[in-house]
C-alpha positions in Angstrom: 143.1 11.5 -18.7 143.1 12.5 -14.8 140.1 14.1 -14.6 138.6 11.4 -16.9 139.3 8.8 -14.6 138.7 11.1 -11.2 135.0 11.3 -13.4 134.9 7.6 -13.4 136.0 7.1 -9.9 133.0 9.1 -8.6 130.2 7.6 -10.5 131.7 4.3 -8.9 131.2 6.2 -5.3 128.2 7.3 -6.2 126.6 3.9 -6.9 127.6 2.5 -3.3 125.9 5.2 -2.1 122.8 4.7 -4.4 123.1 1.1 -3.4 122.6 1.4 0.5 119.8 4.2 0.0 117.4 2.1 -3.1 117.6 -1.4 -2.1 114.9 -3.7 -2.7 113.2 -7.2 -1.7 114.5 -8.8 -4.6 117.3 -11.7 -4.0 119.5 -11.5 -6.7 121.2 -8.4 -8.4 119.2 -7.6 -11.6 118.5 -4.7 -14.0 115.3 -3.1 -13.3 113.8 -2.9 -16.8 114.4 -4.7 -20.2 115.3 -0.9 -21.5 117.7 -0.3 -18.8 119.1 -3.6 -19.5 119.7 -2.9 -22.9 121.3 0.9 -22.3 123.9 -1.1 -20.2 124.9 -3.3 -22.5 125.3 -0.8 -25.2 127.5 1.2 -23.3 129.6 -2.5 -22.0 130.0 -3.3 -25.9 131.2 0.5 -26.4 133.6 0.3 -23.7 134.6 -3.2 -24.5 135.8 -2.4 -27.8 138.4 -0.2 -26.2 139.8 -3.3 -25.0 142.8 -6.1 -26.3 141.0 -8.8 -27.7 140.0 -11.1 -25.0 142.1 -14.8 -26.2 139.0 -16.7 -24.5 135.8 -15.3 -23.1 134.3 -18.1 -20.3 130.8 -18.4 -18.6 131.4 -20.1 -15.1 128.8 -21.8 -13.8 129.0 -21.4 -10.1 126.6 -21.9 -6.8 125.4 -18.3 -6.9 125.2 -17.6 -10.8 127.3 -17.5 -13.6 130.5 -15.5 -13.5 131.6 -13.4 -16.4 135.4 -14.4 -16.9 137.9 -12.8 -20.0 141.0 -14.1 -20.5 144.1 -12.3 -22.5 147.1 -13.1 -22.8 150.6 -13.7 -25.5 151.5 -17.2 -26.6 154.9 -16.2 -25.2 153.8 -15.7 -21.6 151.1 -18.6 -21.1 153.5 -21.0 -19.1 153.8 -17.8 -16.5 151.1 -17.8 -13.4 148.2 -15.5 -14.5 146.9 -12.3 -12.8 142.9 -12.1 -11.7 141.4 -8.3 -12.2 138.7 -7.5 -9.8 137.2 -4.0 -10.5 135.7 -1.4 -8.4 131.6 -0.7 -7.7 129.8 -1.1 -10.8 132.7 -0.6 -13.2 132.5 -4.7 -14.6 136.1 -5.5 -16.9 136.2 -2.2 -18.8 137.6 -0.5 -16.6 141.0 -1.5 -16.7 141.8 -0.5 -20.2 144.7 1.9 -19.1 146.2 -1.6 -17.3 145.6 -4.1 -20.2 147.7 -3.9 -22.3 150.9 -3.2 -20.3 149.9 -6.4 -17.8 149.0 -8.9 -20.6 153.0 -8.0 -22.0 154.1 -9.9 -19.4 151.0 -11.7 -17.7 148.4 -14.5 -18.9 145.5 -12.1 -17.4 141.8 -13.0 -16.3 139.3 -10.2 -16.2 136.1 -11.2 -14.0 132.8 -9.1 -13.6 131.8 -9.3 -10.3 128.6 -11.4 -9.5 125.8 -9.3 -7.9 127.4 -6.2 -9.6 126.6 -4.4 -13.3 127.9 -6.8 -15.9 127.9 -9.6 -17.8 127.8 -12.1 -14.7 124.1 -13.3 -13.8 123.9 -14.1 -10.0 120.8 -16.7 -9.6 121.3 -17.4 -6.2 121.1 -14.4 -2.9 124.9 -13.8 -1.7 124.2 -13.7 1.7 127.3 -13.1 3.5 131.0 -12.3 3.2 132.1 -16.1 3.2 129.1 -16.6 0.4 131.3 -13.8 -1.9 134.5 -15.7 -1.5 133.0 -18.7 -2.4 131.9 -17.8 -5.5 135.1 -16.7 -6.6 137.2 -19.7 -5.0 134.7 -21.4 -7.1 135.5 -19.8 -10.4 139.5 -20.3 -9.5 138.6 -24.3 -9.2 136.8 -24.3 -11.9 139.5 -22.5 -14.4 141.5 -25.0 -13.6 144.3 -22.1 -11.6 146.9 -23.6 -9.3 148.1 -20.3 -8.5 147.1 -16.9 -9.3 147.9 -13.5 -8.7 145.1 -11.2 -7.8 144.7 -7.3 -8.8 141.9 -5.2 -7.3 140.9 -1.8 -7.0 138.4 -0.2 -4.4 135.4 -2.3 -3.2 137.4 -5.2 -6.4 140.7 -5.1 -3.4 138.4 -6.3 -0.8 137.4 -9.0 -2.7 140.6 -10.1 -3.3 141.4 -10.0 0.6 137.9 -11.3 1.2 139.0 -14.1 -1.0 142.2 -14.8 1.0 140.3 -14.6 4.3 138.3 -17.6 3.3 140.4 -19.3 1.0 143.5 -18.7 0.4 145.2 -22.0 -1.0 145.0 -21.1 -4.7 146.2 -17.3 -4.3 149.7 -16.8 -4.7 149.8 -13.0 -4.1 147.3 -10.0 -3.6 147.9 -6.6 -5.3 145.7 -4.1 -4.0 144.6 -0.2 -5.4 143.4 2.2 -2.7 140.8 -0.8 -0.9 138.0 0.2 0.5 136.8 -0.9 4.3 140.2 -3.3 4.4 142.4 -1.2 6.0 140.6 2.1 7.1 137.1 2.5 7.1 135.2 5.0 4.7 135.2 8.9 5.7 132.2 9.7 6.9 132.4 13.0 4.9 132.5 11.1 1.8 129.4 8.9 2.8 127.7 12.3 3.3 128.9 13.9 -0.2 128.0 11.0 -2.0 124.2 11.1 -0.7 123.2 13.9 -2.1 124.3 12.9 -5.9 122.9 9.7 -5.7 119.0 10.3 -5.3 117.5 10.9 -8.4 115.0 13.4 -7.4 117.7 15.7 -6.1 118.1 18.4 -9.3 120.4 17.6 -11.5 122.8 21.2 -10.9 123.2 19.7 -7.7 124.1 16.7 -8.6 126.6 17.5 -11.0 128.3 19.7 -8.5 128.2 16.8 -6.3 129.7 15.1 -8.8 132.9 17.5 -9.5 133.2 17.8 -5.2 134.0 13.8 -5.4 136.0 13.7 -8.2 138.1 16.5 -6.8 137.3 19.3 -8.9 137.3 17.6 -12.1 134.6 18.7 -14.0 131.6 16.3 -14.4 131.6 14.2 -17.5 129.9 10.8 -18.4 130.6 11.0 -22.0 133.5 8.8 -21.8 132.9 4.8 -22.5 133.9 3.5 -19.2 132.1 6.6 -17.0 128.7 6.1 -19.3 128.9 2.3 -18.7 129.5 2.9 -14.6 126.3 5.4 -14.8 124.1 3.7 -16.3 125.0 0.2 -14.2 124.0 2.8 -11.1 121.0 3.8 -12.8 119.4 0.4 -14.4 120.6 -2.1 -12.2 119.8 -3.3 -8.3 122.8 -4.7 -6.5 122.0 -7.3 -4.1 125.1 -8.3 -2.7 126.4 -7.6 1.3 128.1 -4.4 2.3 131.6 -4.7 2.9 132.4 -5.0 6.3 135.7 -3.6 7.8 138.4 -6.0 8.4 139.4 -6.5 12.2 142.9 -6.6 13.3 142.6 -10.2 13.8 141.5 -10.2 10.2 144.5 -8.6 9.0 146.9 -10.4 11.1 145.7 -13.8 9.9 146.5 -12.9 6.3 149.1 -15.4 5.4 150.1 -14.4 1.4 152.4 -11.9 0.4 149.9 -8.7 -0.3 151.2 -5.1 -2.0 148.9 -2.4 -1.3 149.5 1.2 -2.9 147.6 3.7 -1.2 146.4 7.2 -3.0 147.5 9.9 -1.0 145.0 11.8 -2.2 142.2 9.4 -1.8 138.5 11.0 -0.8 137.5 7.7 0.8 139.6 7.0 4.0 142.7 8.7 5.9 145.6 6.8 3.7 148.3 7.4 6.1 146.4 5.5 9.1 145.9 2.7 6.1 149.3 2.2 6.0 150.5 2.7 9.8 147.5 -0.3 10.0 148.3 -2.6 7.6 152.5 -2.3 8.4 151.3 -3.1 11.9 148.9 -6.2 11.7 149.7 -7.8 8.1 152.8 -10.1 8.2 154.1 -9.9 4.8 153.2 -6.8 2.9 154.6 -3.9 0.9 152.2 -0.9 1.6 152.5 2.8 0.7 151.4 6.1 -0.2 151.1 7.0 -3.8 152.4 10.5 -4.3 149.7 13.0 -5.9 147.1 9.6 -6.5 143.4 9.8 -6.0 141.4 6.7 -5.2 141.5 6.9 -9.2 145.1 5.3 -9.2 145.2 2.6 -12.0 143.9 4.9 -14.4 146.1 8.1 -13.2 149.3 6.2 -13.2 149.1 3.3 -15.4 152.3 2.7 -16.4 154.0 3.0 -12.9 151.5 1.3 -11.6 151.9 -2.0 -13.6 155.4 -2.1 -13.6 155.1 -2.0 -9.7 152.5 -4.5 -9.5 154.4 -7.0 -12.3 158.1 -6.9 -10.0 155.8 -7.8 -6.9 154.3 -11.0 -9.2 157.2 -12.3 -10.6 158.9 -11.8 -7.0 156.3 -13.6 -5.4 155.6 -16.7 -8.5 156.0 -20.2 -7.6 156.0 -21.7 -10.4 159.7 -23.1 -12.1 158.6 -22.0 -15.5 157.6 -18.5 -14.5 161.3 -16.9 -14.8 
């Protein structure tokens, strides 16, 4: 399963780094051909299927597109305020299958596939800035009708979710984040540098896979699995049109006003974990922050057990609803 998901992990590396190298002068985020199109969407129904059953699946009609939006959950646990999963690069809801089932025990849980990104989310309208991708998702919060909700994100998904808080942050009762990228410590330049190589097609495909296993930290290369096949061939048929991430300032971090966890991979490839949590300990007022012992920036999937149960105490310690006990 570790090497599985260190596989996975790279692929969703790789496709940021694809991303800032093949843009194009197209508005929106769209699949470059109908066949490419349709080789995604195989692989999303293959790795959907690995899935609960979805309770409710939603089409949100919002400014910038319409917003993918799953919703599971037990009859015993509806009255409880629900989690929001926001997934890494390119990775859409399938990729939390190893969290699933443990979170929706306890948790009403929406899944959401990023607008401008690989999925089943249709962005009409060019998401120009960082405020223009919170809105969106404040937007699909409204819209679900969600007093308060907990939101869960991993990678480039965890700077969404403090994105989201930076802009607004009256519907958002807590923030759980998985090795963020660009919130607390910026991305290694080493790791921009390794991923460039793996990510232009013309480069031979040896080199790539080698690339490939350097990222995923020796693991050996392997896109046969559901979720890994859907992430690489989101890289390879579809154009993301969406802002960078930028790095969030100090001010930034100090005006975060909800409760936030953030579990750092010690092992992580993509920024210098220890400075992440000396930063956010320093400028965030009311956070829980650490260093995952022996985790990559693959965490969810390499400890998803532990990981859940962390995440859940955090949730129930931070719910404001009555009912939620």
């Amino acid at each position: 399963m570790k090497k599985i998901m260190l596989t996975v992990i790279a692929i969703m590396i790789l496709s940021y780094a694809a991303y800032l190298i093949f843009k194009d002068d197209h508005p929106v985020g769209h699949f470059t051909s109908e066949e490419g199109k349709k080789d995604f969407q195989n692989a999303y129904h293959e790795a959907m299927s690995l899935l609960p059953e979805p309770v409710d699946t939603k089409n949100i009609k919002t400014e910038y597109g319409i917003v993918r939006v799953y919703y599971f959950t037990k009859e015993e646990n509806k009255h409880k305020e629900p989690m929001m999963l926001l997934p890494g690069r390119a990775a859409s809801t399938p990729m939390w299958e190893s969290n699933l089932e443990g979170l929706i025990s306890e948790r009403p849980v929406y899944t959401v596939d990023l607008l401008g990104e690989p999925g089943m989310s249709i962005q009409t309208k060019a998401i120009e800035n960082q405020k223009d991708q919170a809105k969106w998702l404040n937007e699909v919060i409204i819209k679900l009708g969600l007093e308060k909700v907990h939101i869960m994100g991993v990678s480039i998904g965890g700077w969404t979710a403090m994105n989201l808080v930076r802009f607004f942050p009256d519907h958002i009762a807590s923030v759980s984040l998985l090795d963020p990228v660009m919130v607390f410590e910026p991305i290694s330049f080493k790791m921009v540098l390794a991923s460039i190589p793996a990510s232009v097609p013309l480069i031979p495909q040896s080199i790539r896979e080698k690339m490939l296993s350097y990222i995923s930290g020796g693991a050996e290369a392997n896109e046969d699995v559901p979720v890994a096949k859907l992430i690489e061939s989101g890289m390879r048929n579809f154009k993301l049109k969406v802002p960078a991430p930028d790095q969030f300032s100090e001010e930034d971090l100090q005006n975060i006003h909800v409760p936030v966890l953030a579990l750092m991979a010690e092992n992580s490839t993509m920024h210098n974990s220890k400075k992440a949590v000396e930063k956010g300990k320093k400028y965030v007022k009311d956070i829980e922050i650490e260093n995952w012992p022996n985790a990559s920036h693959a965490i969810n999937g390499e400890f998803p057990n532990e990981i859940n149960n962390r995440i859940l105490r955090f949730v129930e310690k931070n719910s404001n609803s009555k009912d939620d006990r």
